[in-house]
GUBA-800693 format. One line per 10 residues: for each residue x, y, z of N, C-alpha, C, CB. Coordinates in nm, 2 decimals, decimal comma, padded with zeros to 4 digits. Glycine has a CB too. Example, Ala and Ser with C-alpha at 12.3 -4.5 7.8 and 13.67 -1.06 7.14 Angstrom:
<nodes>
01,32:-00,57:00,78:01,23:-00,45:00,78:01,32:-00,33:00,78:01,13:-00,45:00,90 | 01,28:-00,22:00,71:01,37:-00,11:00,71:01,29:00,00:00,79:01,41:-00,06:00,57
</nodes>
This chain:
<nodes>
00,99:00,50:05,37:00,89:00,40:05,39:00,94:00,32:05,51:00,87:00,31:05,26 | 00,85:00,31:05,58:00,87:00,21:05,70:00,80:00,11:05,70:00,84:00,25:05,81 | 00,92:00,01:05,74:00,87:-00,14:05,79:00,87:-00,20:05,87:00,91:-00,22:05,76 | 00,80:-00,35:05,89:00,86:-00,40:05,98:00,84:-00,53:05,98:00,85:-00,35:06,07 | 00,89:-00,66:06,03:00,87:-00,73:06,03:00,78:-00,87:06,13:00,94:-00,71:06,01 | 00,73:-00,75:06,25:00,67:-00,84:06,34:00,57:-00,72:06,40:00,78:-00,91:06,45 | 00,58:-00,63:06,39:00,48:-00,54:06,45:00,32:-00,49:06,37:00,57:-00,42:06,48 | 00,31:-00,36:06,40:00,24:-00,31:06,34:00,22:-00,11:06,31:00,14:-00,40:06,40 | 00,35:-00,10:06,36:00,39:00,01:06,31:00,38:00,11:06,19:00,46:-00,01:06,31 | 00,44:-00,02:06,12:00,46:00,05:05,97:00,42:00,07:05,83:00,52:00,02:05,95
00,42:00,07:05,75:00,35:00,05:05,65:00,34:-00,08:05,55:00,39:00,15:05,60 | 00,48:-00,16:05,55:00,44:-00,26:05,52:00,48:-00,39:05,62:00,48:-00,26:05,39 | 00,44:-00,51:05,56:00,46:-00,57:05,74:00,47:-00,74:05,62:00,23:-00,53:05,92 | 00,58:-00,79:05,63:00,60:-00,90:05,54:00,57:-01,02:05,65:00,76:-00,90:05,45 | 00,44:-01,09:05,61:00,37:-01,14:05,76:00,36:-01,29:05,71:00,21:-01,06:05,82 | 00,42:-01,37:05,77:00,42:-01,51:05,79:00,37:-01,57:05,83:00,48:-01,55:05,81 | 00,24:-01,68:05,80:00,12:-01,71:05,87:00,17:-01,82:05,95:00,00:-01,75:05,78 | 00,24:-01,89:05,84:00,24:-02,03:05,90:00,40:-02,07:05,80:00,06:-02,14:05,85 | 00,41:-02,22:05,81:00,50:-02,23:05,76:00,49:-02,21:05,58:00,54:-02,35:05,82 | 00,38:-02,25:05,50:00,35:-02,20:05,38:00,31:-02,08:05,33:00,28:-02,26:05,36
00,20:-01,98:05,42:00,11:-01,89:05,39:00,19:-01,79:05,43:-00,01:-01,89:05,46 | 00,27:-01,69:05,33:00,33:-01,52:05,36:00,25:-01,44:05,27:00,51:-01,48:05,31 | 00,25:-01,31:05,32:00,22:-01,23:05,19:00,26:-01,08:05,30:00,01:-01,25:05,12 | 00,26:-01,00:05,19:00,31:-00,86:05,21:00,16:-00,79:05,24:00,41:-00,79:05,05 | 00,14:-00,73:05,33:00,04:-00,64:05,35:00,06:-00,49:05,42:-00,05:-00,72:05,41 | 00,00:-00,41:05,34:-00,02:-00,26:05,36:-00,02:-00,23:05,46:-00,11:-00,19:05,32 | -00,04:-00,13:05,54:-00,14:-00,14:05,69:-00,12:00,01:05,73:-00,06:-00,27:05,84 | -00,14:00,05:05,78:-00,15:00,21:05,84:-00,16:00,29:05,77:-00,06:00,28:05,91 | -00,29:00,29:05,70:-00,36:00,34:05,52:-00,24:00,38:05,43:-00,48:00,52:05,51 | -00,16:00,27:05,44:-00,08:00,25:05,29:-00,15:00,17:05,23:00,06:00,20:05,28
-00,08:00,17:05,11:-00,13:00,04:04,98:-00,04:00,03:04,90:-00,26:00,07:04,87 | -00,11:-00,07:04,81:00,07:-00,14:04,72:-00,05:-00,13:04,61:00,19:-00,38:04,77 | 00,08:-00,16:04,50:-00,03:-00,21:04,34:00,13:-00,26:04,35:-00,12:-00,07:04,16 | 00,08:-00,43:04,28:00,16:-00,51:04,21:00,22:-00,45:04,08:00,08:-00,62:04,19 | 00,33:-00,45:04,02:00,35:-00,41:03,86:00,45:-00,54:03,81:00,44:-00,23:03,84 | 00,42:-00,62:03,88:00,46:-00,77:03,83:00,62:-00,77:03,77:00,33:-00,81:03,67 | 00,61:-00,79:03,64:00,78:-00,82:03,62:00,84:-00,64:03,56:00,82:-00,99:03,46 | 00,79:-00,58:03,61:00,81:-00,42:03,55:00,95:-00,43:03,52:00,77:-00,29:03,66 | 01,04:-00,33:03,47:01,11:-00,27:03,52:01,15:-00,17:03,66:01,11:-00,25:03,44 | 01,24:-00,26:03,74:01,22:-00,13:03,84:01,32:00,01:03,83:01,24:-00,18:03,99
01,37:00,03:03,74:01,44:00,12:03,73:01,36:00,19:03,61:01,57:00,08:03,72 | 01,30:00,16:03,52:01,19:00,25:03,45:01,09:00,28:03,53:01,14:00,20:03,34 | 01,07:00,27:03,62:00,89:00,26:03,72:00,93:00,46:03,77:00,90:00,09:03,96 | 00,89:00,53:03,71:00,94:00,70:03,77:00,84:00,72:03,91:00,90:00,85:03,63 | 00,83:00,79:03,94:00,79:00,87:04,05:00,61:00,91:03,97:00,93:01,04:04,07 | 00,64:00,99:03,87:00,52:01,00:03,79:00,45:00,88:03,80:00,55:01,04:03,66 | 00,48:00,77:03,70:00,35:00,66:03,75:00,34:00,60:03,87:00,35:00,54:03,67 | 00,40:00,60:03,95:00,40:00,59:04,06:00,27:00,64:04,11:00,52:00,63:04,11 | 00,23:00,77:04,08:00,20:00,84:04,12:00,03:00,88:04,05:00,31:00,90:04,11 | 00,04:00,79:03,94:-00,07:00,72:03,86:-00,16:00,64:03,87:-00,05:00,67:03,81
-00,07:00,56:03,97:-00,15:00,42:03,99:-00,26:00,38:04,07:-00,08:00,35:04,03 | -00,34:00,28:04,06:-00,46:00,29:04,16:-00,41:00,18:04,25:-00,63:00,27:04,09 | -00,38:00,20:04,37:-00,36:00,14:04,54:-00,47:00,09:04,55:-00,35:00,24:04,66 | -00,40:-00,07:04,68:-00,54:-00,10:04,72:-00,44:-00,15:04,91:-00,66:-00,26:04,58 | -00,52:-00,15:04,93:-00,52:-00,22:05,07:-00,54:-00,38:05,08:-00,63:-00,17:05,16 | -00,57:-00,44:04,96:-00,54:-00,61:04,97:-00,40:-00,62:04,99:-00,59:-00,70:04,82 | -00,36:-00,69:05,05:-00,25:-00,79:05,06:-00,18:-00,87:04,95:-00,29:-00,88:05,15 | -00,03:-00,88:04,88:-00,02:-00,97:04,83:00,03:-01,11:04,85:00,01:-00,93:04,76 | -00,01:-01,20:04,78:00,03:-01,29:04,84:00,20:-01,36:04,79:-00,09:-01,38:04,82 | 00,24:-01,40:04,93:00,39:-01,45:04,88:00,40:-01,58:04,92:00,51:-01,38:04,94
00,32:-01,70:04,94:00,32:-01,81:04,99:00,39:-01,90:04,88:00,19:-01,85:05,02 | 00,48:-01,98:05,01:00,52:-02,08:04,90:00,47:-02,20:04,83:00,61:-02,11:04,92 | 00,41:-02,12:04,72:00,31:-02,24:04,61:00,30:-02,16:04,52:00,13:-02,31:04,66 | 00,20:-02,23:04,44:00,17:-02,19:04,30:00,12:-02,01:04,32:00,03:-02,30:04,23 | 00,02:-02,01:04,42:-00,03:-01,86:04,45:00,08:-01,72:04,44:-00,10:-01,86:04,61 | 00,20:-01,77:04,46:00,29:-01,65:04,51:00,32:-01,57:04,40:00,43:-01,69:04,57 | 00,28:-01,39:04,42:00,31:-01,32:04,35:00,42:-01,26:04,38:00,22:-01,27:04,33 | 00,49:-01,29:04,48:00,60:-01,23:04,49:00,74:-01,29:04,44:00,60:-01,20:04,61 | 00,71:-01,37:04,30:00,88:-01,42:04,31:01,00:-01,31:04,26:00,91:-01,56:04,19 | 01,06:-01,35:04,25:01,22:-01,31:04,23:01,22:-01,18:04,10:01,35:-01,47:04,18
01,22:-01,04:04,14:01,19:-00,97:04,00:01,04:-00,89:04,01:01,18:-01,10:03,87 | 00,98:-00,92:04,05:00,86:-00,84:04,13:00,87:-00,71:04,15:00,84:-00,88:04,25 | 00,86:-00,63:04,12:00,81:-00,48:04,11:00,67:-00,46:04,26:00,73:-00,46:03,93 | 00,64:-00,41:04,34:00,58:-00,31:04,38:00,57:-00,15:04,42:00,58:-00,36:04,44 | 00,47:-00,16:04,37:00,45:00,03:04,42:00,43:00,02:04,61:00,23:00,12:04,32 | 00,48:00,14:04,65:00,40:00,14:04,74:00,32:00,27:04,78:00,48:00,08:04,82 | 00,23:00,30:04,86:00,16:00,48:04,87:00,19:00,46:05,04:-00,08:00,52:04,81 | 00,28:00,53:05,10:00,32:00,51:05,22:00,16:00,57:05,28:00,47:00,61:05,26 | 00,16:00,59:05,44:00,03:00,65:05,52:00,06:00,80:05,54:00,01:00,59:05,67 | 00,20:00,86:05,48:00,20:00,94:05,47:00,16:01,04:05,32:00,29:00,92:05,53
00,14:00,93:05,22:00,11:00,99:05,09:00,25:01,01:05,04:00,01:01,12:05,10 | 00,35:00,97:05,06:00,48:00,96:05,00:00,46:00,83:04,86:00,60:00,91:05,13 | 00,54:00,81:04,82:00,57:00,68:04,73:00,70:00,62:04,69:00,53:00,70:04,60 | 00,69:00,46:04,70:00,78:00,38:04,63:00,80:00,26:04,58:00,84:00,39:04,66 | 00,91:00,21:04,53:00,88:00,10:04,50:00,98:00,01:04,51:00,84:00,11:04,39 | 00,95:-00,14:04,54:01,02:-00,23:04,63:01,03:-00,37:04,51:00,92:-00,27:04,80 | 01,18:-00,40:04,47:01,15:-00,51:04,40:01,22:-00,61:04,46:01,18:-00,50:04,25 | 01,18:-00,73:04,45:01,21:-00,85:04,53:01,34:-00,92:04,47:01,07:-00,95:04,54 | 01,47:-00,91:04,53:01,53:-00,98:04,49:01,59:-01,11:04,53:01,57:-00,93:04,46 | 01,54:-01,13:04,67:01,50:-01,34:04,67:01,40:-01,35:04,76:01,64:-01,46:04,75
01,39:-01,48:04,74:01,23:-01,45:04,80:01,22:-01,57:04,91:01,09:-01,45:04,67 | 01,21:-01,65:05,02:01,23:-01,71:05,10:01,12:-01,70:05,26:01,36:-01,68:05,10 | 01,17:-01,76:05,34:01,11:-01,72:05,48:01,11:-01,54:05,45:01,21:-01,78:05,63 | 01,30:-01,52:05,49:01,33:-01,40:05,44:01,31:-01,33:05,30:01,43:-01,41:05,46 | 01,25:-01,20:05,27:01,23:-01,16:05,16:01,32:-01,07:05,11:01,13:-01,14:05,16 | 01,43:-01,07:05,06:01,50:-00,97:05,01:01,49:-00,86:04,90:01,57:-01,02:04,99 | 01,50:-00,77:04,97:01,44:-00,68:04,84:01,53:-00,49:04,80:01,23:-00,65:04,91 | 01,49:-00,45:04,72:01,59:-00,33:04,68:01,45:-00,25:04,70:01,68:-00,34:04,51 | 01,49:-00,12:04,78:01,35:00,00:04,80:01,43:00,16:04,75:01,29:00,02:05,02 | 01,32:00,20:04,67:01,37:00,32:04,64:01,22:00,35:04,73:01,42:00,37:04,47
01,24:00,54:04,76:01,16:00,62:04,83:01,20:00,78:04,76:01,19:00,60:04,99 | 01,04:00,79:04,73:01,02:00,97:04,69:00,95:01,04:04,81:00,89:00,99:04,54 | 01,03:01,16:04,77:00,92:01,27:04,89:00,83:01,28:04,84:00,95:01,41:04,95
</nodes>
């Protein structure tokens, strides 16, 4: 899975509006599904592979809206039709996070 942080390359693009407004968005017909406080080490390849994708954006702003805190689960469906999943483990300007990737 490819990222990035200022371009538009890759598949996900963790994009900082302003000083409040972030959110993680898809982009080069990838998509995410949120799986909230999942387990990410139970999340297999199979449901992965289950799930229904979208091309909305989630939001990670800092306020009440942010679905990305600390523990967050995402799927992701690369543009290549690969999969994986990204859990957030701090969450800041910078977003730290742990990625596994399937072929």
């Amino acid at each position: 899975m490819e990222s990035c942080s200022g371009g538009t390359s890759g598949d996900v693009w963790w994009e900082q509006i302003d000083a409040v407004n972030r959110r993680l968005v898809p982009q080069n017909g990838a998509a995410l599904a949120n799986l909230h406080t999942a387990s990410f080490d139970s999340v297999s390849v199979q449901q992965l592979r289950s799930l229904s994708y979208s091309s909305t954006p989630i939001d990670g702003s800092n306020n009440a809206a942010n679905q990305l805190i600390r523990g967050t689960v995402v799927a992701v469906r690369t543009r290549g039709g690969h999969y994986g999943k990204v859990r957030v483990d701090s969450y800041g300007y910078k977003l730290g996070v742990t990625v596994t990737t399937y072929a």
